[in-house]
Every structure is written in structure tokens, then in C-alpha cells.
KOLMAR-424447 format. One record per residue (C-alpha): residue in one letter; residue number from 1; x, y, z. Coordinates in steps of 0.05 Angstrom, whole numbers. Layout:
 code pos     xx     yy     zz
    A NUM      X      Y      Z
...
REM end
This chain:
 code pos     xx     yy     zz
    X   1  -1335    515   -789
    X   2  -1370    512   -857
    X   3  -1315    511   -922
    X   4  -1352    498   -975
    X   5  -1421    510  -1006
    X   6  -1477    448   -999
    X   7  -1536    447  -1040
    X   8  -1599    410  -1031
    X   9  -1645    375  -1084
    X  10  -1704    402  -1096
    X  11  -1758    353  -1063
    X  12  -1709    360  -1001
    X  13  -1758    379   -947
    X  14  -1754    434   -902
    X  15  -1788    455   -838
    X  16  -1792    467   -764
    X  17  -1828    415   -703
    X  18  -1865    430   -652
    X  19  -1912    381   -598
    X  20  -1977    394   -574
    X  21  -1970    399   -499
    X  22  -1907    443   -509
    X  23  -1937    495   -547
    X  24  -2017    498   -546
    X  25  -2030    503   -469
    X  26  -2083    472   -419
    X  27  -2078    390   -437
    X  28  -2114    385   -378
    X  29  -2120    315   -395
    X  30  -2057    281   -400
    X  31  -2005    245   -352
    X  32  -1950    312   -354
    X  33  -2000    359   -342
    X  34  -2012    310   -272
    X  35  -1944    314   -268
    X  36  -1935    387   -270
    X  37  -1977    392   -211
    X  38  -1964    336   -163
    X  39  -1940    355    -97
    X  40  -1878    321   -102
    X  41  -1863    341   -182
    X  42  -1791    346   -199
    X  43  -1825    391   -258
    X  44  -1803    468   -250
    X  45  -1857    502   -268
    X  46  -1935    472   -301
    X  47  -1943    481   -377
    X  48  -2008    528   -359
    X  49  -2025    564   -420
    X  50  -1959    546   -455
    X  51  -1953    581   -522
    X  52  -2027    585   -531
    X  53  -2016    562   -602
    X  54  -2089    522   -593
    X  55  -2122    585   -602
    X  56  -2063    633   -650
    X  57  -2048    570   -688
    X  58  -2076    612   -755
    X  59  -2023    670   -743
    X  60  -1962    627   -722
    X  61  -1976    584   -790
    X  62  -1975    651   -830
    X  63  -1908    666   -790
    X  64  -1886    606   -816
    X  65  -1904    609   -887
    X  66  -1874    678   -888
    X  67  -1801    657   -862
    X  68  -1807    604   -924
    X  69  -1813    544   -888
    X  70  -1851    485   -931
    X  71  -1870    436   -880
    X  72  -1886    435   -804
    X  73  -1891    371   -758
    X  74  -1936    377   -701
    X  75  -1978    321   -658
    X  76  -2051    311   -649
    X  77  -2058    309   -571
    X  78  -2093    243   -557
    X  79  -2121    267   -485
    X  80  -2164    323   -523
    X  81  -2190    270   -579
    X  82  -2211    218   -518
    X  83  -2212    257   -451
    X  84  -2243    197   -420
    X  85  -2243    114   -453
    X  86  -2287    111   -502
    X  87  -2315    184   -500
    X  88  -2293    224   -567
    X  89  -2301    306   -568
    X  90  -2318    324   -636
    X  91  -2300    398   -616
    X  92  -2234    371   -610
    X  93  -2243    338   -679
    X  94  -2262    391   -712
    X  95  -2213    437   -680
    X  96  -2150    396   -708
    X  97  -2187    396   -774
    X  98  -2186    474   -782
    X  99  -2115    466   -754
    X 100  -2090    423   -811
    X 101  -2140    457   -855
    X 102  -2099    514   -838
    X 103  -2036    483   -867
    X 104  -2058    461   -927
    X 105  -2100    529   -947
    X 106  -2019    561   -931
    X 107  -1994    501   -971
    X 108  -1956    477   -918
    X 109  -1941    402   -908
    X 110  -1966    371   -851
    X 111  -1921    314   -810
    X 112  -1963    296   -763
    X 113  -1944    251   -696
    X 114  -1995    209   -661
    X 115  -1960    205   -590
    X 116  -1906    258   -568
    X 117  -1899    237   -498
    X 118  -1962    254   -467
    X 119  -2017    206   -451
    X 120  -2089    209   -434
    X 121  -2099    193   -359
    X 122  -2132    140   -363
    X 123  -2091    102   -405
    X 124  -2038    124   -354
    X 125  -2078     96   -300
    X 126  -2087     37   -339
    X 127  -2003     22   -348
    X 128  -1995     58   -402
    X 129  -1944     17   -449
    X 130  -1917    -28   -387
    X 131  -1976    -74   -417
    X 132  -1973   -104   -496
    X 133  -2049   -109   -486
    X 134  -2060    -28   -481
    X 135  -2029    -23   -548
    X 136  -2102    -37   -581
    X 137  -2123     28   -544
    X 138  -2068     72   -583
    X 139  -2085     31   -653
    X 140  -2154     53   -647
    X 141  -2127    119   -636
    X 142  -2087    123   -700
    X 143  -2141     87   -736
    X 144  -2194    152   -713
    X 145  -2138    204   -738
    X 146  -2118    161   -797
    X 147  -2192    161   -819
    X 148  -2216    232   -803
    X 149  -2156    262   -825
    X 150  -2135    221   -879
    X 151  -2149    272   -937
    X 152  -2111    324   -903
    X 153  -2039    285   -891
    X 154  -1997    248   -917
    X 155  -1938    242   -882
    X 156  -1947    211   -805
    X 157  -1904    202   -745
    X 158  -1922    145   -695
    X 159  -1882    144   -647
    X 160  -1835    207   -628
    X 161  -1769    180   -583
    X 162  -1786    120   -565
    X 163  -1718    106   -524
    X 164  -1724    169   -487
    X 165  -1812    154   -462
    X 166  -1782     87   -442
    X 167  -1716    108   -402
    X 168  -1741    176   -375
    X 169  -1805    148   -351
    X 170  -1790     80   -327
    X 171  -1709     73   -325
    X 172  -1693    140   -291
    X 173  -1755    169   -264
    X 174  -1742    230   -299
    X 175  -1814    234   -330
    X 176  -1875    208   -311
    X 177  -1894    160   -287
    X 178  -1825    171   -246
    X 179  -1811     92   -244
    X 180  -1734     69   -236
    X 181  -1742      2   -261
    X 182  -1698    -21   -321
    X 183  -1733    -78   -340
    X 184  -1801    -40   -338
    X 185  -1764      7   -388
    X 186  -1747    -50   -431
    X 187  -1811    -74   -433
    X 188  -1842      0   -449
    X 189  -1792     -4   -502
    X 190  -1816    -66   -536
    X 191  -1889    -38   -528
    X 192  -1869     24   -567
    X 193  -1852    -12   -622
    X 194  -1912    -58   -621
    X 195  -1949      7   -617
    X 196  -1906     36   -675
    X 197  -1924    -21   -717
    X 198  -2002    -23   -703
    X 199  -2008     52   -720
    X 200  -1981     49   -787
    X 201  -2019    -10   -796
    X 202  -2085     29   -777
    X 203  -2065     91   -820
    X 204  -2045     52   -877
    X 205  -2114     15   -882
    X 206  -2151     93   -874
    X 207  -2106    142   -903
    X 208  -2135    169   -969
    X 209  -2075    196   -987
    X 210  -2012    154  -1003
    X 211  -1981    147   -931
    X 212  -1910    161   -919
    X 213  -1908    135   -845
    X 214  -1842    132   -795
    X 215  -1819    121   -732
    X 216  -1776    180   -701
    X 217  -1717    159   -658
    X 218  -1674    196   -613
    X 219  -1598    180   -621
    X 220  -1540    204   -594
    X 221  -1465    200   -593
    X 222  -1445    143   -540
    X 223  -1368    147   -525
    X 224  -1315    137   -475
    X 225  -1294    184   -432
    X 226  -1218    165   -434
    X 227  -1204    137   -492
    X 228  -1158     94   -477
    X 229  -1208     62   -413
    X 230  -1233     -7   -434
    X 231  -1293      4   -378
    X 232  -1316     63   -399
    X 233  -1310     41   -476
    X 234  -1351    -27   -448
    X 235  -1398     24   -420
    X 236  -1407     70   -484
    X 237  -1422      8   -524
    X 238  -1465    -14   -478
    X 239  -1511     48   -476
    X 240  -1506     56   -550
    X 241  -1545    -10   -552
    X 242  -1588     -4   -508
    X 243  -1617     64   -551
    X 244  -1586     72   -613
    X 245  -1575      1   -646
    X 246  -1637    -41   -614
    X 247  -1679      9   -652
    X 248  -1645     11   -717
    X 249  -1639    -66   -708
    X 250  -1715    -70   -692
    X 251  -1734    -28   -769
    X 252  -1682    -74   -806
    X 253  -1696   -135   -775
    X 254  -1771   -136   -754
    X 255  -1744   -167   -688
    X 256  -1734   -119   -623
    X 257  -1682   -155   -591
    X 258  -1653   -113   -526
    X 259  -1595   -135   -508
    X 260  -1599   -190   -452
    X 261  -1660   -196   -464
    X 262  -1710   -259   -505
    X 263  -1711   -228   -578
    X 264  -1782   -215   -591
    X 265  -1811   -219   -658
    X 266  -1857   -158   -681
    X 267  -1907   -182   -734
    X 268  -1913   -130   -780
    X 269  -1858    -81   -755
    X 270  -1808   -101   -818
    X 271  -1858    -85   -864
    X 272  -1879    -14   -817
    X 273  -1838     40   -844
    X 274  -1837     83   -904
    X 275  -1778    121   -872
    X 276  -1740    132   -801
    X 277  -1732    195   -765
    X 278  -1676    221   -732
    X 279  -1664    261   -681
    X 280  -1597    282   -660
    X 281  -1571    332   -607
    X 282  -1507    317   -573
    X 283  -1472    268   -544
    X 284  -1459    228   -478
    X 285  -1388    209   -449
    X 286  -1392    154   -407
    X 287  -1349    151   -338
    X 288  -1340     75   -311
    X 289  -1322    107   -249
    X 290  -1379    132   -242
    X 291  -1425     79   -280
    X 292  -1460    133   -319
    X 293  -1441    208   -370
    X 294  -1389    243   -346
    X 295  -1396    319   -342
    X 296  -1401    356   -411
    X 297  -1337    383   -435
    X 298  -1324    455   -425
    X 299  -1281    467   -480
    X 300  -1337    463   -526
    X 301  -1401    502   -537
    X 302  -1456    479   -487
    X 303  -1536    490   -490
    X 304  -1575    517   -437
    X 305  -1593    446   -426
    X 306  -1518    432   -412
    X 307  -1511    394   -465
    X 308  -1447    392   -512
    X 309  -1449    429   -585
    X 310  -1419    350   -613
    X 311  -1438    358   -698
    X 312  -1382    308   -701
    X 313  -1431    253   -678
    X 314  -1486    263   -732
    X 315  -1464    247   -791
    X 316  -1446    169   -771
    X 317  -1510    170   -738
    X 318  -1547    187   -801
    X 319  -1509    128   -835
    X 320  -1538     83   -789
    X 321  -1605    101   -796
    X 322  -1597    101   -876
    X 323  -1571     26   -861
    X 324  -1631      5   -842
    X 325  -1659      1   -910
    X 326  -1708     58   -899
    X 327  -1697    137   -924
    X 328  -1674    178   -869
    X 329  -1713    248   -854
    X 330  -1679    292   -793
    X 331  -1744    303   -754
    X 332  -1716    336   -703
    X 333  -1646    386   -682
    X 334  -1635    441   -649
    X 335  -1608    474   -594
    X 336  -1624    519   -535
    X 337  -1580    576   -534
    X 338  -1591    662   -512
    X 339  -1541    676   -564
    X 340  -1578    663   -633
    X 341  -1508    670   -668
    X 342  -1496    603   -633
    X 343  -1554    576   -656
    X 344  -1547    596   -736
    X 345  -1473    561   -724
    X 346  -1503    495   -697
    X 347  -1555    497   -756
    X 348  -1497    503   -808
    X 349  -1453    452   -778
    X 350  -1508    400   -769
    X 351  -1539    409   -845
    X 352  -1460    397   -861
    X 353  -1466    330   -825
    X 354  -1527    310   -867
    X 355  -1483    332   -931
    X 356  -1431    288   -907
    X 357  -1473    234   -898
    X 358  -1508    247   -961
    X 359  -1446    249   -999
    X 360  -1433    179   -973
    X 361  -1491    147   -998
    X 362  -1547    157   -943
    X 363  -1616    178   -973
    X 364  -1630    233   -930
    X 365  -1695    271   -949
    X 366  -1708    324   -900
    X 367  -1687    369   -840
    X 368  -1739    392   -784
    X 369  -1712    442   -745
    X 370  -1729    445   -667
    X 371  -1763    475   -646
    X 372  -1805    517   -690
    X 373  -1820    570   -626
    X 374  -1793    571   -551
    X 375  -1839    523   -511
    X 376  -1848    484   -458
    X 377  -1788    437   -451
    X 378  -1816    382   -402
    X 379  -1788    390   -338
    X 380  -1744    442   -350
    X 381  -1802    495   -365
    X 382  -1795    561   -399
    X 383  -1723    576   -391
    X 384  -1698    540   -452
    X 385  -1696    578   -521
    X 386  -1695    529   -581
    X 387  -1739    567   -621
    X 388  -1720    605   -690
    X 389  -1777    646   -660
    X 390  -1784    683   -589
    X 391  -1843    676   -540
    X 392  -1849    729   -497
    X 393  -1871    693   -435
    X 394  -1905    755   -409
    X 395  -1947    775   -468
    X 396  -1934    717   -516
    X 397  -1913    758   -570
    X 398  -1875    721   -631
    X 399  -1806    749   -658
    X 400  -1769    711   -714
    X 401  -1703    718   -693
    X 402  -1645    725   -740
    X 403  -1631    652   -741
    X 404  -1705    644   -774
    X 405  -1687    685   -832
    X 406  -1626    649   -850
    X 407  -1670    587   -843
    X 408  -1707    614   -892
    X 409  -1653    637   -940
    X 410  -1625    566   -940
    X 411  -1688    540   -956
    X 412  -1700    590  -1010
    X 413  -1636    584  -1040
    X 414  -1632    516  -1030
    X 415  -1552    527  -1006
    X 416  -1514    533   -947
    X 417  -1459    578   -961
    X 418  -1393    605   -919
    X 419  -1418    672   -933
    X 420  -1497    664   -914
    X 421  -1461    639   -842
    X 422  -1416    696   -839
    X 423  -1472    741   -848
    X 424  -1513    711   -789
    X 425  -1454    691   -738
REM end
């Protein structure tokens, strides 16, 4: 629980995240949606309309800008820029111009991602990343945005979670395309960051602004289920390098080298990154026995995603990505929860984490909250509440919930206080 009061600089940035297919509704055009709707889809429910944000984006920015929020990430769906190879919709164009038109008018920062999950078809059907030579596909991509948005943003995401689009997709068929192949993942992996390193590339050379371009990882705790079990330490480590350190490795190095693996040398990818994202949740604890996580612990808080309330885990993490060289911006964390008391405590105990690691000498610039609404959360549909603001699913009304306003008061402020948590919890 919170002791003491934290403040944050001034050019500390604040906002809330959100991703296209989550929250604007019929990406007819993409791999999930596919997904959604293939006979045997281990999906719960299709996205459908989702939040229809593609047509109330105006009025869910003006929500935003009045709970005091500075900056909002958000992707540019790929599948609605280029439906088919080759074929642009300059509807779609236009449309994402208004949308980030929007922001500015409300001066609110974009930080835009090229490629949250989803992928057109096509490129789907082509191998998506399995193949180096598809990453020229996704360059001219980012060169398109880059150069028809480049007045509008500066600050760009390439590639959001690249460990989890690898491992879901193609280690533990948990995402399309559903492929259980570890080595395919690996491979995926090493494309990512090829892909990672040809985007910035392309937005660098058409930006107008000065570009401030990252890579967001996901990270997460990786420890032992019994401490004193040498396995399941073996196994911890193992897992934690597999995700965690091959990527911070791969921004401090220039060299993705997975472990058992040839090292491969990334031309470019040193040289990629004006910061790193990072994206923090909870942790895994890993069960030799059973050669993968054990069950979450009950004794602490858990999501409705089942996943362990673990703020213990972040700081270190944030150390790690301030080690390799690059500033550190918390572009994603959050939590699911019915209870929103819960989810003002998580908020306070994970922006202590970044004071801790502040305090120790990280250069951490930012915090994006996740999500900025309740969305679509991949396969596990509707049921999951992250946002600081409630979708009705049957009318699609927005309420802020409490946990919004003291969002806002601690950006306002610029404090977290014992007393502003009290007041919320």
C-alpha cells in the first residue's frame, strides 16, 4: 500500500491505449476477424461492432480530454489502409486523418502503433512474419503512414508485443494463425524485429515532425514456483529469456540472439529506437512438474483474466528496460477487475514501481494506462473490464468510472498521494 507521496516531472506523459480492432468494430479485413468466425475458433464471441469508436471517435476524444488525460496511443489498422495488395482506400486515409486531426484540434498527443496484432489477410495468406521477405510489405506500410501522417505525429509505435504475436500465434496456438511450432515462433520473433527496425527506418526518412519512435514489449515476472526447486528456477530463467531478455538484448545489442539459436545480426536495429515500451501486467510461476506456470496464487488479488495483482515484479522490470540504453515509457498496464476500487489500487501500486525505479536511476518518461475503454480482449471477448471507462455492451454508452477521475487528479496534480488512494479505494 502507498506510504508516501510521488511526484512526477512535468514533461512526464500521461494517457490511456487503446487498438484498433478492439475498440472501432467491423475490421472485416484482417486475420482475427477470420478468426472470430472460423468454425473451429477457440475465440468466444466475434469483435462485431466492438466499441464502435470508428464512427464516436470525436466524442470518446472529448471524454478524454475532459478526464485530463494529455496523450492517447491508438493503432492505424493496416487491413482498412490496404484491404487487398497493392489496393489503398483513401476513405480510409482520410478517415484516420480526421481521427488524428481530432487529437490534435483537443491537443491531445498522438502515439500511434503501426501493427497491434492484426494483419491484413492477405499478408496472412502470404505467411505473415514466418517469412523475412514479407517484411518489405509492412515497411511500405509504415512508409504510407509515416508520409501521410507525418505532420500530425510525432511519437510512433512499431511493433506492439512482439513476444506475445510470436508465442500466441505460432508457439501455443492461442492466436491466429493457431500454429504450435516453437521454432516457427522464433523465427516470427526475429521477423518482428526486422520489421521493427524497417518501420522506423521508413518513418524516420518521412516524418515531418521530429520522430520519437519505439518498440513496445510485453514483460513479465518469470519465477519459480518453489523457491528452493532448481527445475523450476532452470525453468523461470529459461522463459525469462526466451521473452524478456532476447528483446532487451536485441535494442542494446543490435543482434537478436534467441537462445539456442544462430545469433542474427539486425542491420539497423541498434540504431532503431528513440525509446522502449513496456508493458507489464503480472507474473508467471513456473512448475517443472508440470513443464509450464503453475496456477496463480490465491492469496493475492487476481484479474478477471486470472492473472495475479504481482506490482512487486515491475519495478526490476523497468530497470531492465532503462539498461538498454534507451528511455523507458510504460505503454501499457492495467487490469481487468468488476470492482474499480481494485483497479485505482493496482494503478497506485504500479506508478509506485515506476517511482522506485525512477528513484534508482531509470529514465522513465511516461505511463499509458490500459485500456482507455472496456473492449474487445482477443479471445476472451467482452467479459473483461480494463477500462477507466464502461461500455455498455447493449447500448454502448460511455461511463468514466471512479478510477478515471483519480486518473485524472494524478495527472492534474502531478502526485500520487496516500490520501488521493484512500479517497478512491
Amino acid at each position: 500500500m502507498l506510504n508516501r507521496t510521488i511526484h512526477f516531472p512535468p514533461d512526464f506523459v500521461f494517457g490511456s491505449a487503446a487498438a484498433a480492432h478492439q475498440v472501432e468494430g467491423n475490421n472485416r479485413h484482417n486475420d482475427w476477424w477470420a478468426h472470430e468466425r472460423a468454425a473451429d475458433t477457440n475465440a468466444i464471441e466475434p469483435s462485431g461492432p466492438a466499441c464502435d469508436h470508428y464512427r464516436r471517435f470525436a466524442d470518446d476524444f472529448r471524454l478524454i480530454r475532459s478526464l485530463g488525460q494529455p496523450a492517447h496511443r491508438l493503432s492505424i489498422e493496416w487491413s482498412r489502409i490496404e484491404p487487398e495488395p497493392g489496393r489503398i482506400d483513401a476513405a480510409e486515409i482520410e478517415h484516420y486523418r480526421v481521427v488524428l486531426s481530432t487529437l490534435r484540434e483537443l491537443e491531445i498527443e498522438p502515439w500511434v502503433t503501426l501493427h497491434h496484432f492484426t494483419l491484413p489477410q492477405w499478408f496472412a495468406q502470404r505467411g505473415g512474419f514466418t517469412k523475412a521477405d514479407n517484411v518489405a510489405a509492412f515497411r511500405s506500410f509504415a512508409e504510407r503512414v509515416a508520409r501521410t501522417y507525418g505532420d500530425l505525429v510525432q511519437h510512433w509505435c512499431t511493433i506492439n508485443e512482439p513476444t506475445i504475436h510470436a508465442e500466441m500465434g505460432y508457439r501455443f496456438g492461442y492466436f491466429p494463425p493457431r500454429v504450435a511450432d516453437a521454432a516457427v515462433a522464433a523465427d516470427v520473433l526475429g521477423n518482428l524485429f526486422r520489421a521493427h527496425t524497417a518501420a522506423a527506418e521508413a518513418v524516420r526518412a518521412q516524418a515531418r515532425l521530429q520522430p520519437t519512435i519505439g518498440i513496445t514489449l510485453a514483460v513479465q515476472a518469470h519465477e519459480p514456483f518453489r523457491a528452493e526447486s532448481e527445475a523450476d528456477g532452470a525453468l523461470a530463467r529459461q522463459r525469462d529469456a526466451e521473452t524478456n531478455q532476447v528483446s532487451f538484448d536485441a535494442l542494446r545489442t543490435g543482434v537478436f540472439a534467441y537462445p539456442g539459436r544462430e545469433p542474427l545480426d539486425i542491420p539497423g536495429l541498434k540504431a532503431s529506437s528513440e525509446f522502449v515500451g513496456i508493458q507489464y501486467y503480472s507474473r508467471f510461476r513456473y512448475d517443472a512438474d508440470v513443464s509450464g506456470p503453475a496456477m496463480p496464487d490465491l492469496n493475492r488479488t487476481l484479474s478477471q483474466m486470472a492473472w495475479e495483482v504481482y506490482p512487486e515484479g515491475f519495478a526490476p522490470l523497468l530497470r531492465r528496460g532503462a539498461a538498454t540504453g534507451l528511455p523507458v515509457y510504460v505503454t501499457e498496464n492495467g487490469m481487468a477487475h468488476d470492482d474499480d476500487r481494485v483497479r485505482v489500487q493496482y494503478i497506485a501500486d504500479h506508478l509506485a514501481a515506476v517511482d522506485d525505479a525512477r528513484c534508482a536511476g531509470a529514465d522513465i518518461r511516461g505511463y499509458f494506462y490500459w485500456s482507455t475503454m472496456d473492449n474487445f480482449e482477443w479471445n476472451f471477448g467482452y467479459g473483461p473490464q480494463f477500462g477507466l471507462i464502461a461500455v455498455d455492451r447493449r447500448t454502448l454508452e460511455r461511463r468514466p468510472r471512479p478510477s478515471a477521475h483519480f486518473f485524472a487528479e494524478v495527472i492534474r496534480g502531478r502526485q500520487l498521494t496516500p490520501e488521493l488512494v484512500a479517497r478512491y479505494t
